[in-house]
N, C-alpha and C positions, 0 to 999 in steps of 0.2 A: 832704631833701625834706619840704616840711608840706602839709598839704592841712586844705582847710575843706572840709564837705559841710550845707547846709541844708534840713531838709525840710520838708515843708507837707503832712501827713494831709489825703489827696481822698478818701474813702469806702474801694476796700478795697486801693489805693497810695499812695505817696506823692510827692508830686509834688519835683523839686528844684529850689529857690529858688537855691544857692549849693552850686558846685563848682568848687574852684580849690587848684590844684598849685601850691607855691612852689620853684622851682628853683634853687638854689645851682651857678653854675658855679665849680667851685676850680682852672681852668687857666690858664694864662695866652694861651690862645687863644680866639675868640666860641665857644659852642654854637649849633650850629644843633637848633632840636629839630622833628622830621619827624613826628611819630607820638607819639601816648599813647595807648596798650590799657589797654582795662579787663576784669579775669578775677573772675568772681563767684563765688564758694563755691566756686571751682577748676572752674567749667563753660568753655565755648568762649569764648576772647578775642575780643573786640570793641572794634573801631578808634572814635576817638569823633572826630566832629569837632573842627577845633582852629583857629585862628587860626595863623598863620604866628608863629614867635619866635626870637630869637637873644636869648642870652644873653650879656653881655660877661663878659670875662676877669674873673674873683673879683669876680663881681656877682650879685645875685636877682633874679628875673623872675618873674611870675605869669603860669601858664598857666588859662584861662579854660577849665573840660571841662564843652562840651555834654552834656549829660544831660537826658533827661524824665523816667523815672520809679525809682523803687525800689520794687519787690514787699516783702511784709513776710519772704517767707521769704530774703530775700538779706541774709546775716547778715555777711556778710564781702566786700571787694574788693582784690584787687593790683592796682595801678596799677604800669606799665611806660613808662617817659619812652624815648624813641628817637629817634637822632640818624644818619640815611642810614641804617639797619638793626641797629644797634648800641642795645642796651641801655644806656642810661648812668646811669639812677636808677629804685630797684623800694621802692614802698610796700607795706606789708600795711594794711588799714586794717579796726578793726572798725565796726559799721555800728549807728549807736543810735537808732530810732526815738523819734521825738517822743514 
């Protein structure tokens, strides 16, 4: 899994322009992906909205993750890809202000 995250300094957050999960499915059956959480600096998971996606069999798919903002003290995020309740791809990702 790769992710972009783009940000835009608004005074004292940061706004996100570009947040997107690149999903590699390696089965040879479609993913369905149900759910992407996001966990910040290890605080409470939060479900992000998502577009509906299935991935085909040993193909990439970009998941598009609603976001508005990032505070400056949010230094870090795991991202969790989920497929009916099932964890199927976990990001750590560190967080570089503009």
């Amino acid at each position: 899994m790769d992710t972009r995250l783009e940000l835009d300094e608004r005074g004292t957050k940061y706004a996100v322009e570009t947040f997107e999960v690149r999903i590699k499915n390696r089965s040879d059956t479609p993913l369905r992906v149900t759910r992407i959480t996001l966990t910040f600096d290890g605080d409470e998971e939060k479900t992000t909205p998502k577009d509906e996606l299935v991935v085909p069999p040993n193909q990439t798919e970009t998941a598009d993750i609603h976001w508005d903002w990032i505070h400056p003290d949010q230094n870090s995020v795991t991202i969790d890809v989920r497929s009916d309740g099932e964890t199927v791809a976990t990001a750590d990702v560190t967080i570089s202000m503009p």
